[in-house]
KEMI-355903 format. One record per residue: residue in one letter; x, y, z of N, C-alpha, C in turn. Coordinates in pm, whole numbers, plus 50000, padded with zeros to 5 digits. Atoms other than C-alpha are relative to their C-alpha. Layout:
AXYZXYZXYZ;...
END
This chain:
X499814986149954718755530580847500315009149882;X499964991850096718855561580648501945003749980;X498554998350026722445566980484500694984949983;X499385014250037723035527280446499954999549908;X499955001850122724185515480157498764990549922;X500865009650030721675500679916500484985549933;X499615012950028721935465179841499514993249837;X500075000750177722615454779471499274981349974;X500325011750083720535428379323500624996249859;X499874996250202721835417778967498774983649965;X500665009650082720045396278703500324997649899;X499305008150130721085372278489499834991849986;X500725013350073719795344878260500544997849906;X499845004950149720335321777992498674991449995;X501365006450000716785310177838500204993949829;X500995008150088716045279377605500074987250036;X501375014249983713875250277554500324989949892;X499275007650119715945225277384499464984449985;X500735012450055714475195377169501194990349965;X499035012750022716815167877213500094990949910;X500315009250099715335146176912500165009049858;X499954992950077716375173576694501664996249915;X498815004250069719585167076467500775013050001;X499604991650030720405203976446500265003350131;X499724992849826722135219876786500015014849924;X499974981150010721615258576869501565000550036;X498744993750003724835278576840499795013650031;X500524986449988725585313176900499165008449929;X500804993550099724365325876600498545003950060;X501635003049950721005313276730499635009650099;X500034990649887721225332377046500325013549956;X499804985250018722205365176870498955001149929;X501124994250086719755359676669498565002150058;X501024996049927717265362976943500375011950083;X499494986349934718435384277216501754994150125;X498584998749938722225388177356500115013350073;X500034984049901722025418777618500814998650144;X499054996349893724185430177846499965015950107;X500364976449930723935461078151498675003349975;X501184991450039721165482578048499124998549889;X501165002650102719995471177755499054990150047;X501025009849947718405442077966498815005550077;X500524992849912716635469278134498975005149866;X500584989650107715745489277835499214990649910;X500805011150069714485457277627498714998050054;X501235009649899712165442977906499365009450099;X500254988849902711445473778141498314999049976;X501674994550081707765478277945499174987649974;X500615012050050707375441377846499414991250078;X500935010849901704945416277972501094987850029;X499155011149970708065394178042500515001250132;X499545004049917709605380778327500945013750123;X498514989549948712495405578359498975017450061;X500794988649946710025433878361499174998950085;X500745000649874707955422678644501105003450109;X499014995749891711395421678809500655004350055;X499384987449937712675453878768498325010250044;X501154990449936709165471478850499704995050136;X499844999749850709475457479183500795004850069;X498964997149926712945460579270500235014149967;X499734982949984713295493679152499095010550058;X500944993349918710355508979329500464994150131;X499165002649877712725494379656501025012050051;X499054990150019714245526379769501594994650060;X498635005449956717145501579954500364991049914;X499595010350141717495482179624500815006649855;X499724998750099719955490279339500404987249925;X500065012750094719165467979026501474996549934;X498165000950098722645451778852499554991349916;X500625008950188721185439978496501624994949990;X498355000250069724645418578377499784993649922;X500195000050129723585394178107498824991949991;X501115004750035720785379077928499964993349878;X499685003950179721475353677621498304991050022;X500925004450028717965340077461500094990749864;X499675005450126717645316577201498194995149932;X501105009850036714325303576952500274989650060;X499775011049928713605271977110500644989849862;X499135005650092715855245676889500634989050050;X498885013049905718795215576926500575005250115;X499234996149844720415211277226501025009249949;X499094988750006722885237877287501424993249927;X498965008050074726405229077051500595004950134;X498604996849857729425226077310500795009750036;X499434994150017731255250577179499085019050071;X501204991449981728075273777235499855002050185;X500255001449816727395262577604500965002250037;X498944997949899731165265877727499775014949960;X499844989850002730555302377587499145007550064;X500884995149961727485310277724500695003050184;X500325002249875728725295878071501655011050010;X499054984750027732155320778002499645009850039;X500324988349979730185349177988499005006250103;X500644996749876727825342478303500814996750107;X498564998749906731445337478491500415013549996;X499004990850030733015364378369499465014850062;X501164986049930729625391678394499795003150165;X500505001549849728715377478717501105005450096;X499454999149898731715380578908500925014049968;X499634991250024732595414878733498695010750063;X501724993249953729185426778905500515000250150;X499634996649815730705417179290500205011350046;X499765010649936730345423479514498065003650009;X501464997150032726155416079521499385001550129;X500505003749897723565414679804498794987549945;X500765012050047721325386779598500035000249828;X500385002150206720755374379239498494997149981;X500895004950087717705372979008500534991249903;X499705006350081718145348178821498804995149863;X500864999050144716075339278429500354983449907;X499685012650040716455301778335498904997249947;X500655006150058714135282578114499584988650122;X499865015249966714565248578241500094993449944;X500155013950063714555230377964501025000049885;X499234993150062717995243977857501004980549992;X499645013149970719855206477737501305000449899;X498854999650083723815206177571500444993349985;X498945010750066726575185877431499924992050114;X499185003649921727915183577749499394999050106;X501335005049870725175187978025498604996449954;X501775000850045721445173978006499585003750066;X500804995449879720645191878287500885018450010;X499254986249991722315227578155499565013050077;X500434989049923720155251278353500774997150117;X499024999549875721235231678680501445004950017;X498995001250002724735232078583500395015550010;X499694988149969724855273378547499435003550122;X500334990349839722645279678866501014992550095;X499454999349877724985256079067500965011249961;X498634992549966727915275778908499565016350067;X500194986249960726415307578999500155002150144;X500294997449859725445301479356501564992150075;X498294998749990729175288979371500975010450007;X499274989549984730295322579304499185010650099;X500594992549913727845342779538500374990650130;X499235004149823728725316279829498454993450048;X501505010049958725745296580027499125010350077;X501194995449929724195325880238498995016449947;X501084989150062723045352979989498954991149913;X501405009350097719585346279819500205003349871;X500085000450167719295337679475498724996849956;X501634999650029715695338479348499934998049865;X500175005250198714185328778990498564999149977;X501135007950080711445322678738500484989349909;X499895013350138711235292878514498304998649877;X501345002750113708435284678225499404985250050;X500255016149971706295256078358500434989449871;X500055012650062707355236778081501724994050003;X498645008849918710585230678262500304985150024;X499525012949931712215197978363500775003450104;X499834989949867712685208278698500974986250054;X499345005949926715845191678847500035002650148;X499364996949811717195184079231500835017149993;X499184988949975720135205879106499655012749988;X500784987250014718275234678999499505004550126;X500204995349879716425238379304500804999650154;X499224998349924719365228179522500635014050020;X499534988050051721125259279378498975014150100;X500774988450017718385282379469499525004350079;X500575000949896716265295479727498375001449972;X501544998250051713065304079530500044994749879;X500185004050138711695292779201498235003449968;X500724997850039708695309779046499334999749860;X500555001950080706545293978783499035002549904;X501084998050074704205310878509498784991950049;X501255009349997700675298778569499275004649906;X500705004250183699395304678212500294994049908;X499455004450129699945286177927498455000249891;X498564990850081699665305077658500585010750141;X499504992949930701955323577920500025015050015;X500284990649973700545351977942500585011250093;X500204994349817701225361578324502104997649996;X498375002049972705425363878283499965013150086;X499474986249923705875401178408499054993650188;X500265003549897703515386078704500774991650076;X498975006849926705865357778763501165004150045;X498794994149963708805381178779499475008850143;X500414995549876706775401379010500264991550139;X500155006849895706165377079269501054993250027;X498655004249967709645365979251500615006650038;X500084995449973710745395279289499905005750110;X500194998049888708845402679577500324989950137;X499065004349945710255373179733501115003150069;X498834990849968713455386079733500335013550059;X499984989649918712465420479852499574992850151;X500635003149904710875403380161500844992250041;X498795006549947713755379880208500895011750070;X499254989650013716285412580198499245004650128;X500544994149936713945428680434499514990250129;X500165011849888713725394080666498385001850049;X501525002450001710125392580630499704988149976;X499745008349988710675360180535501284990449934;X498485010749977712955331580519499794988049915;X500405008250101712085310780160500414983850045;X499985009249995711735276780188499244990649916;X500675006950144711515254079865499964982350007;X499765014150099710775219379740499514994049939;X500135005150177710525199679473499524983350012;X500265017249993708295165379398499254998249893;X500185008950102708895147279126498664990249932;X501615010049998705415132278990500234990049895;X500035010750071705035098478787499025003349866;X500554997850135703375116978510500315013149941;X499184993350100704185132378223498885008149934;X501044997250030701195157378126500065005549852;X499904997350165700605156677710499815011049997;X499994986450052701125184577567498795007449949;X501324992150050697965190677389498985004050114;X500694996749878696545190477771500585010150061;X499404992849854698865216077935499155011149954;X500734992750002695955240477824499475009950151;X500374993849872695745260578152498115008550014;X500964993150025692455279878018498804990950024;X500965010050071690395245577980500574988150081;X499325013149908690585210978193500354991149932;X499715000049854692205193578321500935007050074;X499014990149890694875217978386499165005950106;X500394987949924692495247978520499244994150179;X500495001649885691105227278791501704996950103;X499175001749965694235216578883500855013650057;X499144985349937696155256778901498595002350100;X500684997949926693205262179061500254995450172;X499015004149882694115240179330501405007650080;X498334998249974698005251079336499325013750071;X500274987549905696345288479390499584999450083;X500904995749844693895284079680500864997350119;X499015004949913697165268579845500815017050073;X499774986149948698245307879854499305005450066;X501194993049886695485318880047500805000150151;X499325000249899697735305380322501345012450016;X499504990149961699745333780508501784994449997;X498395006249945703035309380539500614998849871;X500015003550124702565295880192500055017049869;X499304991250081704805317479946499745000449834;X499955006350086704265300779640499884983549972;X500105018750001702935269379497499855000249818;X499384999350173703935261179132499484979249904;X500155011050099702505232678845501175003449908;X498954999750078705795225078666499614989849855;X500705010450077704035209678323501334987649979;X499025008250005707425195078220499905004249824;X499505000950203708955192577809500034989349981;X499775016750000708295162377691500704994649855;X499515002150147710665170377379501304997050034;X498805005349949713735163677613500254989350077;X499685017149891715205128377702501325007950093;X499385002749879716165136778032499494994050124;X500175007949895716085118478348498935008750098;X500914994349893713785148978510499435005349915;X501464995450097711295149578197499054994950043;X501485004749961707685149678336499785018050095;X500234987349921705665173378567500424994750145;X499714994049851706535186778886499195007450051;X500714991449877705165205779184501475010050071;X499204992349925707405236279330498935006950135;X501444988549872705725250979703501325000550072;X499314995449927707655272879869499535007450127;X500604996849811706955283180254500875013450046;X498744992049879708225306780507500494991550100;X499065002249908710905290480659499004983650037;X500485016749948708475252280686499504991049935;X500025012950127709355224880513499324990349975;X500625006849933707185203380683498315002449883;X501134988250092703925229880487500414997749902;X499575001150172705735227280165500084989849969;X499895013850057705725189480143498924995550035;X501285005250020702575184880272498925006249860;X500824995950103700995206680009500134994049805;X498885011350116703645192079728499104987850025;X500915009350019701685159979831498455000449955;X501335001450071698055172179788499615002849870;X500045000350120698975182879459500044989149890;X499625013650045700525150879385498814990649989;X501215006249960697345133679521498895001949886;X500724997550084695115150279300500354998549832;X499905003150153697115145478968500194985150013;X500295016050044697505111479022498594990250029;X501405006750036693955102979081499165003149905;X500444995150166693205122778745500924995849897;X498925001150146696065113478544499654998749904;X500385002250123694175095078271499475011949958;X500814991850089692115129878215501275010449946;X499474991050128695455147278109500834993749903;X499345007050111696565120377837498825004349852;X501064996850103694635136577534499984984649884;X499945008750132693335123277205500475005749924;X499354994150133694495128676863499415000949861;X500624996750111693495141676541501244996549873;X499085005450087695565125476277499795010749821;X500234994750187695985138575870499204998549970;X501085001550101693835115075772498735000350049;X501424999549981691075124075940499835015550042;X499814985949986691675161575932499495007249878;X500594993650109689985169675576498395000950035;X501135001949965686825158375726499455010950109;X500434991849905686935179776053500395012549929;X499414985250051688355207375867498505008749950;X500624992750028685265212075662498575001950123;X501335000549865682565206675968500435007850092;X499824987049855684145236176144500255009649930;X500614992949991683205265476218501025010649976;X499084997450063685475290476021499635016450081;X498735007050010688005309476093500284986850067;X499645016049925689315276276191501734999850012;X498675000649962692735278476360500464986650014;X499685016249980694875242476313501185004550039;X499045000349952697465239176531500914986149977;X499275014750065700325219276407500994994950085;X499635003549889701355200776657501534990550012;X499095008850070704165178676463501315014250010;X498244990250048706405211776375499275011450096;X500114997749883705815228776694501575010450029;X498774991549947708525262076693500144998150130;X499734992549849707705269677065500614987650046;X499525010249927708935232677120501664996149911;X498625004750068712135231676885499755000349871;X500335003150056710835222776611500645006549844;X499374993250127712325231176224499005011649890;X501114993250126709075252676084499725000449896;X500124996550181709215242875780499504984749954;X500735014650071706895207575742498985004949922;X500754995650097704545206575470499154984850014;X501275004849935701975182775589498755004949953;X501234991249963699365210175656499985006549888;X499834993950113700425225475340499344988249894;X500095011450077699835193375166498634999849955;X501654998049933696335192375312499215010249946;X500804989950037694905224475232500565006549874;X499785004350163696265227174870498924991049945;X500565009550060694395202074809498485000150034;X501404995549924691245214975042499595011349867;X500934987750088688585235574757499375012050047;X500914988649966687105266474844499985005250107;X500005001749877688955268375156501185008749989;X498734983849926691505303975222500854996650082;X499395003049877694275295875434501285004649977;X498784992749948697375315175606500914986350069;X498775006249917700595295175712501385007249950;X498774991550025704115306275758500804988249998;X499205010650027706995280975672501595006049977;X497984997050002711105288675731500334990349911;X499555004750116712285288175407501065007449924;X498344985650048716065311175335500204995049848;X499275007450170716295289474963498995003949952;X501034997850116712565297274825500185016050049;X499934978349972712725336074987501305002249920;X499154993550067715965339474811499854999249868;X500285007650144714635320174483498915011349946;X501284989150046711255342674454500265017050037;X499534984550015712605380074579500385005649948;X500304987950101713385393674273499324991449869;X501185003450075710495375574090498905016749979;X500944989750002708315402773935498524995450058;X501335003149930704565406074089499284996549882;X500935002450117702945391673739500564987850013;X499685015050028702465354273734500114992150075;X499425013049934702885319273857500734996849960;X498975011049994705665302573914500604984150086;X499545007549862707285269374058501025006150077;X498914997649897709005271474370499944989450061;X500415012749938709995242874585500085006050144;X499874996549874709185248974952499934986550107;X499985010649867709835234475284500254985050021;X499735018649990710945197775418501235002049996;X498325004950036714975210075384500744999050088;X498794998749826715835210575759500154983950002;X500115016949967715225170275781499594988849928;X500915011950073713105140875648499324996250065;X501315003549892710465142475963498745006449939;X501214997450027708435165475810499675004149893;X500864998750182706775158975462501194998149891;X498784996250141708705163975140499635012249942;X500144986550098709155195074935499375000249920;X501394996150082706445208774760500335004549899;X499704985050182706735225074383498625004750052;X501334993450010703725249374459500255013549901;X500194991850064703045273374199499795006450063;X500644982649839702995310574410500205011249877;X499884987050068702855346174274500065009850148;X499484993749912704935369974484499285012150013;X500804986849967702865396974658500945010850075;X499274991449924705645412674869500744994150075;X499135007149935708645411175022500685005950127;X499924993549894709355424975372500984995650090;X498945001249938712105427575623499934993350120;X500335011349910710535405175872499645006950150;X499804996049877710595428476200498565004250033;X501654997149936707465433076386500354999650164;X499494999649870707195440876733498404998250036;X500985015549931704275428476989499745008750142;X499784989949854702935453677283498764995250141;X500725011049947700195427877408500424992950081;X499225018849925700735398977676499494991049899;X499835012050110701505371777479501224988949993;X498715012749987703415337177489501175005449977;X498494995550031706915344877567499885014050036;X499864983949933706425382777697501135009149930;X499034997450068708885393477376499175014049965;X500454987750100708355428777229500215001049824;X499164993850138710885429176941500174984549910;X500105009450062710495402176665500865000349864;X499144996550150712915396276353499824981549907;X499885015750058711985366676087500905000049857;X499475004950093714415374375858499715006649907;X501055000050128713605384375530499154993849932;X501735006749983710245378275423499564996749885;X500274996750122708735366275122498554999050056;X501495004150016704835365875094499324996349856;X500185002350170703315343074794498884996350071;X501315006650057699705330374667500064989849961;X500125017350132699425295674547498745002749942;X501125001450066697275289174286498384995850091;X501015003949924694735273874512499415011150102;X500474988349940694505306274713500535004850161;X499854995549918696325301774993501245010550025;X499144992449996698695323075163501354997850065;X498445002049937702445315575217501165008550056;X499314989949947704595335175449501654996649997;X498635004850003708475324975387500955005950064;X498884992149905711095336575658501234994849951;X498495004949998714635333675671500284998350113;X499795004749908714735327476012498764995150119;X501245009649959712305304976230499315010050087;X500834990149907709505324076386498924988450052;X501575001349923707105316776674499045001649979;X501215000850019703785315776625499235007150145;X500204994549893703225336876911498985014649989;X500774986450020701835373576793499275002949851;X500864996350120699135380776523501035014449947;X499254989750089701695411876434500244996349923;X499035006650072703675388176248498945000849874;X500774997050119700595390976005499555012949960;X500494983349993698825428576086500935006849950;X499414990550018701885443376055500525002049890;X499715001450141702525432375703499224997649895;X501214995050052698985442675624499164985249958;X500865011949985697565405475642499234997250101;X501335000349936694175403875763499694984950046;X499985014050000694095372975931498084993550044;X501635007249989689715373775953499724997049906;X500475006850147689875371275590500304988849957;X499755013149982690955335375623499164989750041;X500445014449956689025302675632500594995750104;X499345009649859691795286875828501825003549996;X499034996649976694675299775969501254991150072;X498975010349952697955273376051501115013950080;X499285000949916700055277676323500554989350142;X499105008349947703105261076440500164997050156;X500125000949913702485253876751498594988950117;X500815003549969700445241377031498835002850082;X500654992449909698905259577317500165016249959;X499474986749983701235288077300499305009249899;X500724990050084699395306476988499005005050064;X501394994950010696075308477152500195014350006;X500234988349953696355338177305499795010349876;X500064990450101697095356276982498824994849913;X500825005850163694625338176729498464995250062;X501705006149983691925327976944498845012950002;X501084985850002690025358376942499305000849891;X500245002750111690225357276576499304984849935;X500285007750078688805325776480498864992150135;X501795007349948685525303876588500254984050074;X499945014149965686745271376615501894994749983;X498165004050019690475248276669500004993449999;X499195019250007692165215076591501395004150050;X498465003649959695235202676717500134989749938;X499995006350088696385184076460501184992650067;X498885002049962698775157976530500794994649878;X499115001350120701095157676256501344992150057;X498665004250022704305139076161500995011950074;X498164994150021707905154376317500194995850148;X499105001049877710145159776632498745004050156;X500444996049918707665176376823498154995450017;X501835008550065704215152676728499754996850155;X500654999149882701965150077028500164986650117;X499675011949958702595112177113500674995050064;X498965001549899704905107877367500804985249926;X499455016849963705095067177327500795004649845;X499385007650167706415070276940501135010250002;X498474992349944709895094677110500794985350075;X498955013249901712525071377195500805005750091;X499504996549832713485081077541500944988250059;X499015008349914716655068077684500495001550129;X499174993349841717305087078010498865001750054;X501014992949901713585095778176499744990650044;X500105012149846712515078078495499074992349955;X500765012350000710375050578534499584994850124;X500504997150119707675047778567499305015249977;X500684989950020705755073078383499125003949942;X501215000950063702145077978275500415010849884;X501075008050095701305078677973500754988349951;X499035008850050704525059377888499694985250033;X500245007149927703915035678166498504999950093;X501095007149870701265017778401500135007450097;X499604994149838701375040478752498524987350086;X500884999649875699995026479047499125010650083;X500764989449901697315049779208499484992050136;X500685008149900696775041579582498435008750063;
END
């Protein structure tokens, strides 16, 4: 009725994608050093951006019985599990925000899934139960996650919706917030009455396959979508899974959510199931090793984008192996762009004058997974403040980018070395344009990653490898020593298909 009060949604997340085989845990630092927002700036950040949050205030605020309550938003590069000290603070300040926001009429909520700490391995569940602990059991609490979640019971116990990206490179976030979103307006408005669940599948889909653009994913979302065609059917979700965290709910999942029939949501949860396990073997890829990567390198079709699948930012990973560096040093007549997190050679070469070669030793100082440190002779072309921003859809739906201070060198051999001080994604061609690097004038352009670049680089270049390199985040499932995930689980294990 006209003159009722409007009913306050708030939104609030904590998002990362933590690599359990990593030696280094994220801390706050880490998280400030991505994004820490609070109130309005969560509004003002994401309002414009192809991310999540901005699909989910351009719904709710075009609700004339909806006032939005932004309260906080901590982000982190993906990295080690969360330090302890880190996670009791995080989970502090989504106590403290949250229940300084009461009194609500529902939550948005902004979780990863594949958030893993000292103290919980299942840290997303552990903040949505506490949340839906402090809202009580009969207001709705709604969400997105990144299919490359490890989608727990508790997570979806917690919840009443759960809405999954269906791109990878993730393109489609402000869409997923949308349709979550609209959920929740349609709940609010008793249009309907969400009804979720969750089934666990016996496979674990390789990473170099969760290609949504290219099969065997696309036949597969394909599937999950035509399941929406149905009028009851709310949502139906491919959860790929992280297969860089030993936890007990690493693999893929299926989310289908109904109006109000549970009965519909588990039968469809099964035909999904049905169909990946009578394909399974087609999403266990192959692999392209080092040593047989000088060979394909020159029989393709240039630019030639190599994706390095070993030091893998978007999966944790330390950015700074020298592998691929190794490789194309040593490749003749062959141009090539890579970027490598390096705070000891950027501080060593920034006040190097622009005349000359010199040694520098780069990369290999986060660990001993990936490569050893290089002496490469470079000559410093420029040195830049690292910030670039990103107005494209593009993996991760980020606008505002900071790597730190920047060095940019030449090696003798010709290629081009980008040196950060703090680890960057491989997510937006800005990170080169905007610091006047032409990335068509390149033979072959490296990036850290695996899927998640295309979007930005495939346009630019003719042909791609997925290289599977040495480190934490190498394509191989079987050669991760997993102590906590179920059993069994393809590729790990034998499945039975009936």
């Amino acid at each position: 009725m006209q003159g009722d009060p409007k009913k306050r949604i708030g939104i609030i997340g904590v998002y990362h994608e933590s690599n359990t085989f990593l030696d280094q845990e994220t801390t706050w630092e880490d998280f400030e050093n991505g994004h820490v927002l609070y109130g309005q700036a969560i509004i003002d950040e994401y309002q414009t951006a192809f991310h999540e949050i901005g699909g989910i205030v351009e719904v709710l605020s075009a609700e004339k019985d909806i006032e939005l309550v932004p309260i906080f938003y901590a982000e982190a590069t993906p990295g080690g599990i969360i330090a302890r000290e880190t996670a009791e603070h995080l989970l502090n300040e989504l106590n403290r925000t949250l229940k300084e926001s009461l009194p609500l009429d529902g939550l948005m909520v902004v979780p990863h899934g594949a958030a893993v700490s000292v103290s919980y391995l299942d840290f997303d569940g552990h903040w949505l139960r506490m949340v839906r602990e402090i809202m009580g059991t009969d207001l709705p609490i709604i969400g997105t996650i990144d299919p490359h979640c490890n989608l727990s019971n508790q997570m979806v116990d917690a919840l009443d919706g759960l809405v999954a990206y269906k791109t990878n490179p993730h393109i489609d976030q402000r869409d997923a917030g949308r349709s979550a979103a609209r959920i929740m307006a349609d709940t609010l408005h008793a249009k309907v009455k969400p009804k979720m669940v969750l089934l666990q599948t016996n496979v674990a889909i390789s990473i170099e396959m969760q290609h949504t653009g290219s099969d065997p994913c696309q036949s597969l979302f394909a599937l999950a979508k035509s399941m929406q065609e149905e009028p009851e059917v709310l949502s139906t979700n491919v959860v790929l899974g992280f297969p860089y965290a030993d936890v007990p709910e690493m693999g893929t999942s299926f989310i289908v959510i109904t109006n109000n029939d549970e009965k519909l949501a588990n039968d469809k949860a099964d035909v999904l199931n049905e169909y990946l396990l009578k394909n399974h073997q087609d999403f266990s890829g192959k692999k392209i090793g080092l040593e047989e990567l000088p060979e394909h390198i020159s029989k393709a079709e240039k630019p030639l984008l190599i994706l390095d699948m070993g030091d893998n930012v978007g999966g944790g990973s330390p950015a700074d192996s020298t592998f691929l560096l190794e490789v194309l040093e040593t490749c003749s007549g062959v141009k090539s762009f890579m970027c490598i997190y390096d705070p000891e050679a950027v501080a060593e070469v920034k006040n190097k004058d622009f005349e000359g070669y010199y040694p520098v030793k780069i990369g290999a100082k986060s660990d001993d997974l990936h490569g050893e440190t290089m002496v490469v002779e470079v000559k410093l072309e420029k040195v830049v403040d690292g910030k670039f921003t990103e107005k494209e859809p593009r993996h991760g739906g980020q606008v505002n980018f900071n790597m730190g201070e920047t060095a940019i060198v030449t090696s003798k051999a010709g290629n081009t070395i980008m040196l950060t001080s703090l680890r960057m994604v491989p997510f937006s061609l800005q990170q080169l344009i905007h610091f006047d690097i032409d990335p068509t004038t390149y033979g072959v352009l490296v990036a850290k990653g695996v899927n998640a670049p295309l979007a930005a680089y495939q346009p630019v270049c003719n042909s791609i490898i997925r290289a599977n390199t040495p480190g934490v985040t190498r394509a191989d499932m079987a050669s991760l020593n997993y102590k906590h995930r179920r059993k069994p689980l393809f590729p790990l294990d034998k499945i039975e298909v009936k």
